[in-house]
VEXKOL-951917 format. One record per residue (C-alpha): x, z, y. Coordinates in nm, 4 decimals, decimal comma, always signed. Layout:
BEGIN
X; Z; Y
...
//
This chain:
BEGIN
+11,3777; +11,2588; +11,0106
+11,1258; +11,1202; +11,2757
+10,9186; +10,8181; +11,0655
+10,7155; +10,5281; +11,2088
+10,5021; +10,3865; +10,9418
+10,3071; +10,0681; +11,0058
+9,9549; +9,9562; +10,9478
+9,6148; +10,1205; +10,9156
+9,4474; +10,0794; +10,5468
+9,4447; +10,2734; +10,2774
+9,7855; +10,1723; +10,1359
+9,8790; +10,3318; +10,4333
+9,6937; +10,6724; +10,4046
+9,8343; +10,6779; +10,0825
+10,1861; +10,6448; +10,2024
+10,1093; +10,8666; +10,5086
+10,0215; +11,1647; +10,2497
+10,3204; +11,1569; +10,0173
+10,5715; +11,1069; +10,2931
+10,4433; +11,3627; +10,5253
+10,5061; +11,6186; +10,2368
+10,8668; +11,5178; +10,2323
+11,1302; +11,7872; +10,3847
+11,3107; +11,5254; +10,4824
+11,0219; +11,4012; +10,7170
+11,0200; +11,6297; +11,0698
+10,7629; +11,4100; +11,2229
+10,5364; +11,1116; +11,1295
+10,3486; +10,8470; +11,3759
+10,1301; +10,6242; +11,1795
+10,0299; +10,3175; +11,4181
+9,7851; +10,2308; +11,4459
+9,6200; +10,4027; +11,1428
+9,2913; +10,5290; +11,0817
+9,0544; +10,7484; +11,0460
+9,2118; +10,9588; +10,7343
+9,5398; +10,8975; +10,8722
+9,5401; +11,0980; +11,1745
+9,5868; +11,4460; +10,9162
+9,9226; +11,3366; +10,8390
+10,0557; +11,2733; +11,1483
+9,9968; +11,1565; +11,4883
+9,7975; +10,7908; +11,5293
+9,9733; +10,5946; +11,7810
+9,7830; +10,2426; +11,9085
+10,0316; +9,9922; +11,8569
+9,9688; +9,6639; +11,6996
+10,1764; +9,6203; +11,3660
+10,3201; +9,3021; +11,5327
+10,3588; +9,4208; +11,8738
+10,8109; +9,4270; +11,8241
+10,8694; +9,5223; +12,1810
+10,5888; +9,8318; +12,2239
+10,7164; +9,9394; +11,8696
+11,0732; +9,9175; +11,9680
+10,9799; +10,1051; +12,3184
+10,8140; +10,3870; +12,1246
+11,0706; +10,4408; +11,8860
+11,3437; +10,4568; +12,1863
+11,1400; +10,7016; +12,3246
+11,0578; +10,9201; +12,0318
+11,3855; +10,9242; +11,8438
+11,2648; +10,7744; +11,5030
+11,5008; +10,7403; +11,2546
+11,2742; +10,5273; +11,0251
+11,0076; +10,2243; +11,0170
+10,8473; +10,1726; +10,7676
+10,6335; +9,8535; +10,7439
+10,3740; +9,8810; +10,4766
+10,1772; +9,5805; +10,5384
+10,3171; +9,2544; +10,5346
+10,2538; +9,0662; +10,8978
+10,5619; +9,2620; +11,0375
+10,7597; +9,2025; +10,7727
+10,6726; +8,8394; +10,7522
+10,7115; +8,8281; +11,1496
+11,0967; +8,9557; +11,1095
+11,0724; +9,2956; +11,2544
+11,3572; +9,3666; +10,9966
+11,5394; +9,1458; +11,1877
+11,4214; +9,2123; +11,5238
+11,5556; +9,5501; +11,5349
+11,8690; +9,4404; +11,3589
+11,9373; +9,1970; +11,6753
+11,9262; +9,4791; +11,8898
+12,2395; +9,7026; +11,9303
+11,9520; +10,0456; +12,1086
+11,7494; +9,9733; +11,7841
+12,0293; +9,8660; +11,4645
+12,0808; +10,2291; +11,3880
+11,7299; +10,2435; +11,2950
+11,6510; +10,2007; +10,9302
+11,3599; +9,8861; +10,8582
+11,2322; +9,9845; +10,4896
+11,1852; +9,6115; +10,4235
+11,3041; +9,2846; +10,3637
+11,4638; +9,0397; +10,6288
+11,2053; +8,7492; +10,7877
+11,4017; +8,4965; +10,5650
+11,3329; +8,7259; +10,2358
+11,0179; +8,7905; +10,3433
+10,9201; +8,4392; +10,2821
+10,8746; +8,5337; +9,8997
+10,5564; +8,6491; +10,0473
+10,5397; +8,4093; +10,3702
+10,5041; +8,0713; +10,1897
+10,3752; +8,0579; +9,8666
+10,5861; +7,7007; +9,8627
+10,8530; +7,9013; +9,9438
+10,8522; +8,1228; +9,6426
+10,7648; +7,8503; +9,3826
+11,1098; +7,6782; +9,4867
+11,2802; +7,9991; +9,4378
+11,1876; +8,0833; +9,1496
+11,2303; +7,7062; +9,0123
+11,5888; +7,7705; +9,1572
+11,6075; +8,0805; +8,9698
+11,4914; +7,9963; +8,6220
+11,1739; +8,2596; +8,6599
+10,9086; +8,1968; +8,4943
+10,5816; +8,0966; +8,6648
+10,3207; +7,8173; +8,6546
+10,3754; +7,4614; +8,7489
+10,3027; +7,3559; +9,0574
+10,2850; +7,1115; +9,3438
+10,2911; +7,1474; +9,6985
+10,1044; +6,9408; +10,0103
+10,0338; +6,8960; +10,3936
+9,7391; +6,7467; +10,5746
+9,9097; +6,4112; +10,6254
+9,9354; +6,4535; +10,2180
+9,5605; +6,4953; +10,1497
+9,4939; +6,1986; +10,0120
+9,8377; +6,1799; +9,7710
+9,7073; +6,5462; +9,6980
+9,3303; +6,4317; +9,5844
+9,4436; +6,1634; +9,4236
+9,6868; +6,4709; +9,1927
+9,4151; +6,6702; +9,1225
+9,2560; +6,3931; +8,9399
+9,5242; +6,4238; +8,6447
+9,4949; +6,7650; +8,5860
+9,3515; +7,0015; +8,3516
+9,1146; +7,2534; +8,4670
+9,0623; +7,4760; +8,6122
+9,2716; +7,3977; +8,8801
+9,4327; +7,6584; +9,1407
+9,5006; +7,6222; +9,4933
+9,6531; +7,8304; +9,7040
+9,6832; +7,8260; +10,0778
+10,0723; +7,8526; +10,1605
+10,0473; +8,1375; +10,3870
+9,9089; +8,4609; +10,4883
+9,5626; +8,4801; +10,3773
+9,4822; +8,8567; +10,3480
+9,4112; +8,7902; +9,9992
+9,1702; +8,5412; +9,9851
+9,3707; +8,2009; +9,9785
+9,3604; +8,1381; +9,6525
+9,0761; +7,9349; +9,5044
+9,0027; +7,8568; +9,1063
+8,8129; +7,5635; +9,0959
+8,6180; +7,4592; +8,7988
+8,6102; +7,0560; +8,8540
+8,7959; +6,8204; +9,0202
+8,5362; +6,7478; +9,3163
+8,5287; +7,0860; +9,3552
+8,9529; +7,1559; +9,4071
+8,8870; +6,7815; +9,6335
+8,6183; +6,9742; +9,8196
+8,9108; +7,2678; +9,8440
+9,1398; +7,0932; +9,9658
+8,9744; +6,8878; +10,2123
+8,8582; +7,2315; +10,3489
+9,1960; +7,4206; +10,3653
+9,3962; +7,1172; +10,4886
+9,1623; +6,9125; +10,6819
+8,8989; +7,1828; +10,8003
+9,1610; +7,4843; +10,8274
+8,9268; +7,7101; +10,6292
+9,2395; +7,9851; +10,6124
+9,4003; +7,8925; +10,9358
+9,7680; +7,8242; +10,9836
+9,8122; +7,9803; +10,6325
+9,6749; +7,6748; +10,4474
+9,8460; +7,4153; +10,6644
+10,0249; +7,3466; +10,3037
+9,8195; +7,4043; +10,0064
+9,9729; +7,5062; +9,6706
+9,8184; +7,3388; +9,3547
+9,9411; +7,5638; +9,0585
+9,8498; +7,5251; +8,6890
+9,5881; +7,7949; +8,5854
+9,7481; +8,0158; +8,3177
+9,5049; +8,2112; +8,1359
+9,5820; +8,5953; +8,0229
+9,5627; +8,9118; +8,1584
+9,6888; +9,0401; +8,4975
+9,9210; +9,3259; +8,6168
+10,1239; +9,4405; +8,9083
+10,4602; +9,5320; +8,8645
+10,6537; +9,7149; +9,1705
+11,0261; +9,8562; +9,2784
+11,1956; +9,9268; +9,5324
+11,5346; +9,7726; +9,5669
+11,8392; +9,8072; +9,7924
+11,9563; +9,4322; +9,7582
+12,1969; +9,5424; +9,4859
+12,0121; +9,8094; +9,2828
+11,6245; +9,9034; +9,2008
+11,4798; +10,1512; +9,1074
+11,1076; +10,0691; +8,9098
+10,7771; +10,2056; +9,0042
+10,4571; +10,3079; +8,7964
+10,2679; +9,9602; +8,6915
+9,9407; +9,9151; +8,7899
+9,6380; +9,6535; +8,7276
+9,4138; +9,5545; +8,9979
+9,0449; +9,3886; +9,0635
+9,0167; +9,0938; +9,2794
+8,7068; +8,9550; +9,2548
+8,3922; +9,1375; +9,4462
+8,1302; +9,1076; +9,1560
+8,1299; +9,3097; +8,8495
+8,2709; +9,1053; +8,5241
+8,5360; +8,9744; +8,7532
+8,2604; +8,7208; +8,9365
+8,2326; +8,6242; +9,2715
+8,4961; +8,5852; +9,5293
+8,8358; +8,7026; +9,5833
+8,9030; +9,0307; +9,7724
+9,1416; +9,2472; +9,8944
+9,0769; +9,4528; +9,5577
+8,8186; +9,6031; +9,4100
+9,0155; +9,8911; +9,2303
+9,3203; +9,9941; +9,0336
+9,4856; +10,1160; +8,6932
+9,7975; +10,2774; +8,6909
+9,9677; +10,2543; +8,4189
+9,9018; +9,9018; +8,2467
+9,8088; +10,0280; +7,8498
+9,9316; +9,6916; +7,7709
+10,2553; +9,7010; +7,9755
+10,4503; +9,8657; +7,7269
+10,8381; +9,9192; +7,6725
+10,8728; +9,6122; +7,5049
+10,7093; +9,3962; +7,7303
+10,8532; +9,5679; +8,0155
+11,2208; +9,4693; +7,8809
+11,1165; +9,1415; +7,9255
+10,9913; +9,1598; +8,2359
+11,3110; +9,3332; +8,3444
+11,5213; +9,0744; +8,2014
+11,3498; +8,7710; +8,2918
+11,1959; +8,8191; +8,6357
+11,3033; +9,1365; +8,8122
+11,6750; +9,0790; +8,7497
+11,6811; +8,7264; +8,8315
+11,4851; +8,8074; +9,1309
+11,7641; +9,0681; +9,2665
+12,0426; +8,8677; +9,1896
+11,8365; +8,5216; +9,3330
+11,8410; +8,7251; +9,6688
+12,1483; +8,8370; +9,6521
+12,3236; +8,4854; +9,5839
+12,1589; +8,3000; +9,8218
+12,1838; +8,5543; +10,1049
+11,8712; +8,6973; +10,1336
+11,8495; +9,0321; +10,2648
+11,6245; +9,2979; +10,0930
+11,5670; +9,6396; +10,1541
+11,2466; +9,7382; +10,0726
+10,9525; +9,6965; +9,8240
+10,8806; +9,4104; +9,5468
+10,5620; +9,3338; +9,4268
+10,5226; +9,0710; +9,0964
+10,1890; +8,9755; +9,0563
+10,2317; +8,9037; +8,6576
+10,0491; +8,7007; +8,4245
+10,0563; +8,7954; +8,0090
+10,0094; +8,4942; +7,8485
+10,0799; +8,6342; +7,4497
+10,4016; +8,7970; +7,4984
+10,5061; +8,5869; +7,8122
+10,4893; +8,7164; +8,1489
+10,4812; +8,4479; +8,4480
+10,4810; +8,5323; +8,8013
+10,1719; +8,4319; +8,9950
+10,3040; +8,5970; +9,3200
+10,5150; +8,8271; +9,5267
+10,4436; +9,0288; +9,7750
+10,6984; +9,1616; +10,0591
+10,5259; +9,5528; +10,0419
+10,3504; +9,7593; +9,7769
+9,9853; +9,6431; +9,6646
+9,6496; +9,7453; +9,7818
+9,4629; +9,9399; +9,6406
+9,7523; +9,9654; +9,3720
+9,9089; +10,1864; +9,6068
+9,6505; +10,4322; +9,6047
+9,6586; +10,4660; +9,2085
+10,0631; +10,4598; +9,2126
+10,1831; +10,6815; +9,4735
+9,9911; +10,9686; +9,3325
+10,1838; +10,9519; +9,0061
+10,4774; +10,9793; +9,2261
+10,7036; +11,2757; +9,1928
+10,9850; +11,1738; +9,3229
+11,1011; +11,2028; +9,7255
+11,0160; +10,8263; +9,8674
+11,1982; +10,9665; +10,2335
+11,5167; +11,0016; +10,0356
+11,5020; +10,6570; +9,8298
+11,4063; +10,5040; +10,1512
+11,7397; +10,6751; +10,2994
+11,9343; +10,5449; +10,0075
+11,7790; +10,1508; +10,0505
+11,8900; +10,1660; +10,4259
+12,2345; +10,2868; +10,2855
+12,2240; +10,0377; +9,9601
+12,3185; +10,3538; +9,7661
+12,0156; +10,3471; +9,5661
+12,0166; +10,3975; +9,2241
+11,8627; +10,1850; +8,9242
+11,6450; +10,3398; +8,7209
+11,2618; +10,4373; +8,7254
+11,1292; +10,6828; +8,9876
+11,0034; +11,0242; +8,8569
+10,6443; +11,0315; +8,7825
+10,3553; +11,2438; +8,6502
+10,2672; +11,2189; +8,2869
+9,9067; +11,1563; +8,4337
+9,7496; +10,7909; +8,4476
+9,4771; +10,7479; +8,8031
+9,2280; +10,5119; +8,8332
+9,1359; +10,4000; +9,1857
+8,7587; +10,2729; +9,2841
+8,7144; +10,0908; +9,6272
+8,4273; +10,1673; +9,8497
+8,3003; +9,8708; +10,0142
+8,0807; +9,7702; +10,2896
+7,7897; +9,5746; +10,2300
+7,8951; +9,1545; +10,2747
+8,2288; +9,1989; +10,1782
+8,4262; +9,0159; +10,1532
+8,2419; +8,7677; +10,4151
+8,0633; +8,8769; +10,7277
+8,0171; +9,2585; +10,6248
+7,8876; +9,5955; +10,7789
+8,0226; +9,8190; +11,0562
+7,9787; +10,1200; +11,2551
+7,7870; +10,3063; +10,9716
+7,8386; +10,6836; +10,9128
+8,0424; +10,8457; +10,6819
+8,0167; +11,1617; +10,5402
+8,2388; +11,3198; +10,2821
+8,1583; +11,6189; +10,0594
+8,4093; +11,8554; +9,8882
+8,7313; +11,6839; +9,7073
+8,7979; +11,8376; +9,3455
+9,1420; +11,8831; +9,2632
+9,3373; +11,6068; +9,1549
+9,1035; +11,4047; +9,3504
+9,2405; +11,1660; +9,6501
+8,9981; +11,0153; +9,8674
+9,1986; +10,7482; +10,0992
+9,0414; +10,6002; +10,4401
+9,0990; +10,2151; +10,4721
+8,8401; +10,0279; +10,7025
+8,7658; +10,3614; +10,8900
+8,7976; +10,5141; +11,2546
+8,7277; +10,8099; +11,4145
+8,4227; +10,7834; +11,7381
+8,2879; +11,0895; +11,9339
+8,4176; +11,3125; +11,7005
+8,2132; +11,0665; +11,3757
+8,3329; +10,8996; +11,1200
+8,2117; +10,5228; +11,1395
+8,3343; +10,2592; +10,9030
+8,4877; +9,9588; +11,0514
+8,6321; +9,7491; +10,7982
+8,5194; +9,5798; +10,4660
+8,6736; +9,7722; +10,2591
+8,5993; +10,1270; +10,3610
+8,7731; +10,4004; +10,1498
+8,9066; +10,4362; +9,8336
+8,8891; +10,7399; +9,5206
+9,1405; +10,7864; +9,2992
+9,1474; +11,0483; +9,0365
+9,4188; +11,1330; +8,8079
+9,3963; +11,2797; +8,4265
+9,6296; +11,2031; +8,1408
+9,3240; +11,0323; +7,9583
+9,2786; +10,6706; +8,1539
+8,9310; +10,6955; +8,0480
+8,8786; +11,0793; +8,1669
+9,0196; +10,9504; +8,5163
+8,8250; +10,6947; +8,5618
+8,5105; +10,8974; +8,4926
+8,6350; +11,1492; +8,7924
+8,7025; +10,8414; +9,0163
+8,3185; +10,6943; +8,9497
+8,2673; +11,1185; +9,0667
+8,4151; +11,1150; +9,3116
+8,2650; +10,7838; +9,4515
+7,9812; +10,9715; +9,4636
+8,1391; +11,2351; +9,7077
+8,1881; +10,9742; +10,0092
+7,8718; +10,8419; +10,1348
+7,7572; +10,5620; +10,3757
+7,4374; +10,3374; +10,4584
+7,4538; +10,0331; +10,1942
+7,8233; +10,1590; +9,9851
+7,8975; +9,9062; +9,7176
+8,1530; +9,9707; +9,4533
+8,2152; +9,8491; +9,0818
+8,1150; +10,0230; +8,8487
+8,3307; +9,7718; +8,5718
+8,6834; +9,8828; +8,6610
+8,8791; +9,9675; +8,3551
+8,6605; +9,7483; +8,1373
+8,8783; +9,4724; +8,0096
+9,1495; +9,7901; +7,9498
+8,9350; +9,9464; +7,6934
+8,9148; +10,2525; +7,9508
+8,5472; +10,1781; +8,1176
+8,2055; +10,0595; +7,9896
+8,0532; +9,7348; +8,1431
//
């Protein structure tokens, strides 16, 4: 089978290693990828959004397979794009339809369907520019903090937790009024702030059936004891100590099911990856968010636990013969640590060098905001690569990760040092 897989971080190199170890995969193009990337297959420059230079290539190279793993396609409708066309409908999309794909699209848009759905998740309002003064005049009754959230794409950072009221005003003024995010925060989101504990929950679903995937915890926030802003992530637990069976059930029986069979009844078509961004409040879990694709960097500590053959789930999604129940994994946990540039997440370094030494085993170092120049490796994005080690003892991992950090080296690297801590697994 002749795979296109799309996008160029380190979710990506992590998906370009495990399915270029498939049998089932003769040949993989990774567009545009990276500087890692290029080991597992060919990098081809197309943009990720670019439906009629992707749909050319793929004519011309015989793939069999696309598989989107960051979410502008996805959100664009490529699933539907090559769907529409009778040279490219043979051709299996691993993801969900530009309707379905709204779950990640519009934050709005997700709120409403899981109000429709009975899922559990904050209370929340939504408003427009021509609202902003109806939408000030909201904050003022409620109790803070107070989240907003811009209603689109945001890479991440659209969501703000504001400590006073002036403060969300301020927000608001600036996403509406002053498009500080863009076209994504032409509707802002005010949500009620639930306070608990975090964790990602992922699987991959057919439409009909699912099959779950290793949980995993992330770090948003830049600064060590979760301070500063929002980012991309910082790092990554897989799996969640506190995630256990029991909690789990509920999850399964309150969100994930309701989820498939919300899609299903109202004619939403899915084929592809789920992401719940949870909340455990006690015993509770809410959904803050989904996302159309896997996480990043949760990818990076997830796939690596990975045993079974993603090529031949991803053949069973395109054929909805996919089975529910969990996918085969390691008995080892991984801990991921994020190497960053210096200013991330705001105006942050390129074009530095990077050198990496020798890779112990059970050691994974994944290119994300790197490219390859003259034969050098120079970073160019904010967050530049990405460790992940894996050991059955979380806390034996993560000491090979913060190791292994040590192995990749640039001008000004910043990582934290605090990932783990709140798990019991790291020391602050």
């Amino acid at each position: 089978m002749k795979i296109l897989l799309l996008g160029s971080g380190g979710r990506e190199h992590a998906f370009a290693q495990h399915l270029s170890k498939s049998p089932n995969c003769e040949r993989l193009y990774i567009a545009p990828g990276n500087g890692g990337t290029g080991v597992c297959g060919e990098n081809v420059a197309l943009g990720v959004e670019d439906f009629p230079a992707i749909a050319s290539f793929c004519l011309a190279q015989g793939i069999d397979m696309v598989v989107p793993a960051s979410e502008a396609p996805l959100v664009a409708g490529i699933y539907d794009y090559f769907l529409a066309d009778e040279r490219l409908s043979s051709i299996a999309v691993i993801g969900p339809s530009k309707a379905a794909a709204q779950l990640e699209g519009s934050k709005a848009f997700a709120k409403a369907f899981m109000e429709r759905n009975a899922i559990p998740t904050a209370g929340y309002r939504e408003f427009t520019v021509a609202e902003l003064a109806e939408g000030k005049r909201y904050l003022e009754g409620q109790q803070l903090p107070i989240v907003l959230k811009a209603d689109g794409l945001a890479a991440g950072k659209g969501v703000v937790i504001c400590a006073s009221v002036e403060e969300a005003k301020q927000e608001m003024e600036e996403m509406l009024a002053s498009a500080k995010f863009g076209a994504a925060g032409s509707k802002v989101v005010v949500e009620d702030f639930l306070k608990g504990i975090e964790c990602s929950v992922f699987v991959l679903t057919d439409g009909e059936n699912y099959r779950l995937l290793p949980t995993a915890k992330d770090y948003k926030r830049i600064g060590e004891g979760d301070t500063g802003l929002n980012t991309g992530g910082m790092g990554a637990v897989s799996p969640v100590p506190f995630a256990d069976e029991k909690f789990m059930e509920i999850v399964n029986r309150t969100i994930i099911k309701p989820t498939i069979e919300g899609l299903r009844k109202e004619g939403l078509v899915y084929k592809g990856f789920i992401y719940f961004g949870l909340m455990k409040v006690g015993d509770t879990p809410y959904v803050i968010e989904y996302n159309c694709r896997m996480g990043d960097p949760e990818t990076e500590a997830v796939l690596p636990r990975i045993t079974s053959d993603l090529v031949t789930e991803f053949e069973k999604v395109a054929a909805g013969s996919l089975e529910t129940k969990p996918l085969e994994v390691c008995a080892e946990g991984a801990v991921t640590i994020v190497l960053a540039s210096k200013g991330y997440p705001e105006h942050f370094e390129k074009e530095k060098l990077i050198s990496v030494g020798s890779i112990p085993a059970g050691g994974f170092v994944f290119h994300a905001g790197t490219k390859l120049s003259d034969g050098n490796l120079l970073s160019s994005g904010g967050r530049v690569m990405m460790v992940t080690s894996l050991d059955k003892d979380l806390r034996e991992a993560l000491r090979k990760s913060n190791a292994l950090a040590q192995v990749v080296d640039f001008e000004n690297k910043y990582y934290r040092r605090d990932i783990g801590v709140d798990l019991g697994i790291g020391e602050g």
